[in-house]
DRENDO-1510 file (C-alpha; in Angstrom, 1 decimal, always signed):
<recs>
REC; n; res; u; v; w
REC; 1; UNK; +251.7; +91.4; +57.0 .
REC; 2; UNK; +251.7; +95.2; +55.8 .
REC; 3; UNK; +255.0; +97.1; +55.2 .
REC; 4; UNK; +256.2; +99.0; +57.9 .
REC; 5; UNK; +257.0; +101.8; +55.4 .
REC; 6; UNK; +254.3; +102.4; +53.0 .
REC; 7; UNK; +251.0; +100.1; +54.6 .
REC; 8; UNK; +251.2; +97.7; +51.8 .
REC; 9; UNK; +249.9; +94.3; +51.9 .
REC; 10; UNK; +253.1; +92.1; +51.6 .
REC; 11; UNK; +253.6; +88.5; +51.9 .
REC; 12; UNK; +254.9; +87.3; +55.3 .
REC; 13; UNK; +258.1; +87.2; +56.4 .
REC; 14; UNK; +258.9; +89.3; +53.3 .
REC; 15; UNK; +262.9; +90.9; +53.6 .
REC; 16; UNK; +261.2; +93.7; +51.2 .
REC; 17; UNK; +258.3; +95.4; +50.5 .
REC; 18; UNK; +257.0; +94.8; +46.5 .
REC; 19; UNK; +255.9; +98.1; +46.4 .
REC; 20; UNK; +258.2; +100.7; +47.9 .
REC; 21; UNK; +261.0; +98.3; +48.4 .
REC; 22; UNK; +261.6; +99.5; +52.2 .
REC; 23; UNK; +263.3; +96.6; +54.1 .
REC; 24; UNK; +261.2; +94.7; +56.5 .
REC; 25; UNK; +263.8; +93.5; +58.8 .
REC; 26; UNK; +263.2; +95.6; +61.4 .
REC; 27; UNK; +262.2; +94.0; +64.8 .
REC; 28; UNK; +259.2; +93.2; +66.6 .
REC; 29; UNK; +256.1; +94.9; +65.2 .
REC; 30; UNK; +255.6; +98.2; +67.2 .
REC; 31; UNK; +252.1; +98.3; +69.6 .
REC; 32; UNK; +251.2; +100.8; +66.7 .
REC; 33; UNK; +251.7; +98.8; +63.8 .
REC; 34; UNK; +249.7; +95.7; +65.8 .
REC; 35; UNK; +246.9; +98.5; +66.2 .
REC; 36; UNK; +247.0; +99.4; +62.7 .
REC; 37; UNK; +246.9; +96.2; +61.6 .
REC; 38; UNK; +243.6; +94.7; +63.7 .
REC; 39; UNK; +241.7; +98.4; +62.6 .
REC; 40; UNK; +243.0; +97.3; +58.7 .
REC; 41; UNK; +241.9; +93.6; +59.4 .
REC; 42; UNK; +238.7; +94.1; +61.0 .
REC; 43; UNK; +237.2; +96.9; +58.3 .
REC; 44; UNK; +238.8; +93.9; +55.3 .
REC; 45; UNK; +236.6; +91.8; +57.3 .
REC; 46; UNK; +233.8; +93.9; +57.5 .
REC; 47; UNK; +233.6; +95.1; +54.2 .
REC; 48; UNK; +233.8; +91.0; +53.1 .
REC; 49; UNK; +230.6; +90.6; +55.6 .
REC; 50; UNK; +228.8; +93.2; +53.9 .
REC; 51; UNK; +229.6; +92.2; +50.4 .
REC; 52; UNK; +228.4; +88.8; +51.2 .
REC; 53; UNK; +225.5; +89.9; +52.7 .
REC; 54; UNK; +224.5; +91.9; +49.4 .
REC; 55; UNK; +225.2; +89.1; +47.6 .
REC; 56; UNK; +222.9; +86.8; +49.3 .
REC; 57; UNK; +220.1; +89.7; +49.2 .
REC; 58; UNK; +220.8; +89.7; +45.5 .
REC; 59; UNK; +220.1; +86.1; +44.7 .
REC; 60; UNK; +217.0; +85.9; +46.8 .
REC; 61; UNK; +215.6; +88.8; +44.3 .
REC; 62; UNK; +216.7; +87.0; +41.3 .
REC; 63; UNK; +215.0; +83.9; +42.6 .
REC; 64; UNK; +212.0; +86.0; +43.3 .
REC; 65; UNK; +211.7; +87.5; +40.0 .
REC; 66; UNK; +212.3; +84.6; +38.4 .
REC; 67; UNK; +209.2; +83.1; +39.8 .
REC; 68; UNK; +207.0; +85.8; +39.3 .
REC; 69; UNK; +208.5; +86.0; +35.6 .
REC; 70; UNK; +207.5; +82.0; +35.4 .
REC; 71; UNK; +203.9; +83.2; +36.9 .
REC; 72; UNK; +203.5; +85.9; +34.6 .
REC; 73; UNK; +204.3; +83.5; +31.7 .
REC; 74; UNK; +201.3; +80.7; +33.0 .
REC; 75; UNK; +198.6; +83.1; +33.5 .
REC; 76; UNK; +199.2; +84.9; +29.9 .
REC; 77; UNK; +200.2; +81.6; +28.3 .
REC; 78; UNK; +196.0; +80.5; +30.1 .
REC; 79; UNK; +194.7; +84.0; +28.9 .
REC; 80; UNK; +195.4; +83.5; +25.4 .
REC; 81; UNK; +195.2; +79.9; +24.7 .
REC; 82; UNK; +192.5; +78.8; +26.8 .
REC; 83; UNK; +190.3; +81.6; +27.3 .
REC; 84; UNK; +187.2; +82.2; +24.8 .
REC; 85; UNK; +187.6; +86.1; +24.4 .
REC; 86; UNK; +190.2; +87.8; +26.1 .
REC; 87; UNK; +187.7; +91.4; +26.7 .
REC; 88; UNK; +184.6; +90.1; +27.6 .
REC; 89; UNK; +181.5; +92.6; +27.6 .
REC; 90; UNK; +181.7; +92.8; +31.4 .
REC; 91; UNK; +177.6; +91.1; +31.8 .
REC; 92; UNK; +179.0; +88.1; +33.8 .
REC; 93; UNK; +180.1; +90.6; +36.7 .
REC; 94; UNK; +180.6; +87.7; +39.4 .
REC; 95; UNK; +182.2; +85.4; +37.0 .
REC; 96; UNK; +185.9; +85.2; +38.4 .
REC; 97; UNK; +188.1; +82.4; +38.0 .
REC; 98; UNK; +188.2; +80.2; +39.3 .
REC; 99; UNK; +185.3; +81.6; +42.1 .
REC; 100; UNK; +181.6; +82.1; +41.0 .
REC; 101; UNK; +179.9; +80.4; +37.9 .
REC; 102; UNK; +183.3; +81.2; +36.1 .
REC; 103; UNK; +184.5; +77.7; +38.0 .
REC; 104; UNK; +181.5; +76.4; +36.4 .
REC; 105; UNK; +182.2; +76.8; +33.3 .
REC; 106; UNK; +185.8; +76.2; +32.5 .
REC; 107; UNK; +188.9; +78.0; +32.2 .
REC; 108; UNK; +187.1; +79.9; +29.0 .
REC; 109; UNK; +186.2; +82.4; +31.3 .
REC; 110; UNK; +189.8; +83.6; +32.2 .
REC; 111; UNK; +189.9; +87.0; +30.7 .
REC; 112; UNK; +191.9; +90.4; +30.7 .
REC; 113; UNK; +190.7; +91.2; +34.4 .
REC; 114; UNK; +191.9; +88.1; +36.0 .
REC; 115; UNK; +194.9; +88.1; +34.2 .
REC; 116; UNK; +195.7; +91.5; +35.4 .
REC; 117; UNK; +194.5; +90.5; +39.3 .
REC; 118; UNK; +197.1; +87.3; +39.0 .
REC; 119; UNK; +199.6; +89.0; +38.3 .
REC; 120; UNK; +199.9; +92.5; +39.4 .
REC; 121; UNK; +198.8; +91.7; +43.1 .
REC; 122; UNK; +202.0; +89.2; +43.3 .
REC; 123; UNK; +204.0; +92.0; +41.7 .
REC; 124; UNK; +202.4; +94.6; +44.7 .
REC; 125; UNK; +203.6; +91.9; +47.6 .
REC; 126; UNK; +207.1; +91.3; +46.1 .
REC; 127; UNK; +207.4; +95.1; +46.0 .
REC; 128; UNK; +206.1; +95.5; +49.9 .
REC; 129; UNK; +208.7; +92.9; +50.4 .
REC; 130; UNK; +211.4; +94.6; +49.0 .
REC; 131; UNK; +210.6; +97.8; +51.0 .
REC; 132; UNK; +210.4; +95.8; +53.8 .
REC; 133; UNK; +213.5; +94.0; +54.1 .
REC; 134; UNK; +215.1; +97.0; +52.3 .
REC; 135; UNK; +213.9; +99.1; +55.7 .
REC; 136; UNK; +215.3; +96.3; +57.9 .
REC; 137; UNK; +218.4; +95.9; +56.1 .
REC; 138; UNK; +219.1; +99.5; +57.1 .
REC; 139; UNK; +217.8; +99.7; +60.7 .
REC; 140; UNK; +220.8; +96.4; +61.2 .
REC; 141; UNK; +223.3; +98.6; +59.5 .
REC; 142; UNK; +222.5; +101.8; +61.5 .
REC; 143; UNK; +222.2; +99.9; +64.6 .
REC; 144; UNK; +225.9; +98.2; +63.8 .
REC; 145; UNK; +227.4; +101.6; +62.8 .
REC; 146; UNK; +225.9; +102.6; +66.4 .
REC; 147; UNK; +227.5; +99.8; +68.3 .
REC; 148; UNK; +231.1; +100.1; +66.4 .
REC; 149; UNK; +231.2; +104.1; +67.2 .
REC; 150; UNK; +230.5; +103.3; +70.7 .
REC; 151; UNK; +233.1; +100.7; +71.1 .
REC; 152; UNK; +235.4; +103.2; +69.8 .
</recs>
């Protein structure tokens, strides 16, 4: 319930409001006051929607980093203890792990290039992601803000 006074949120059935100290015992809630009410309840719920839905956006990037943090971690922890020489001269051109002859002879072959290919290419596609439901994150809120001003 809200003080009919000041728009407070008061307990119900309160005698008196806790922050202005108006009395409440007036009687039935005025068609205004039930208007102002809904409009108050409805943005509270609103703005609880929208909180929750950051929040869930939030812990999928978390997740998300976290595993490309975990991948970053393999692929350097391959690159310097397995690998031969980290900067190779560049003669074995079609050597690429694990494709071409680099399959054929081991994990030695790992060096600085595919290192930098397994992991910056996952960091390009989480990035593209990101814009991507960033972009449709905003088309659902434009299209909301649309529908509420028209039900207005």
């Amino acid at each position: 319930m809200y003080c009919i006074e000041c728009g407070a949120q008061i307990p119900d059935n309160s005698k008196f409001c806790q922050h202005c100290g108006k009395s409440q015992l007036q009687g039935e809630q005025s068609v205004k006051e039930q208007i102002a009410e809904a409009i108050i309840h409805r943005d509270v719920q609103n703005e609880i929607v929208k909180v929750r839905e950051t929040a869930k956006g939030f812990t999928v990037l978390r997740k998300m980093i976290g595993w490309y943090l975990a991948w970053v971690v393999l692929n350097l922890s391959v690159l310097l203890i397995f690998s031969d020489a980290i900067f190779t001269d560049g003669s074995d051109t079609d050597a690429f792990f694990p494709f071409g002859s680099a399959y054929n002879n081991g994990i030695e072959e790992y060096d600085i290039r595919e290192f930098l290919v397994y992991t910056l290419l996952p960091l390009a596609v989480l990035i593209i992601i990101g814009l991507v439901r960033d972009d449709e994150t905003t088309k659902t809120q434009i299209t909301s803000n649309a529908n509420e001003q028209k039900s207005e």
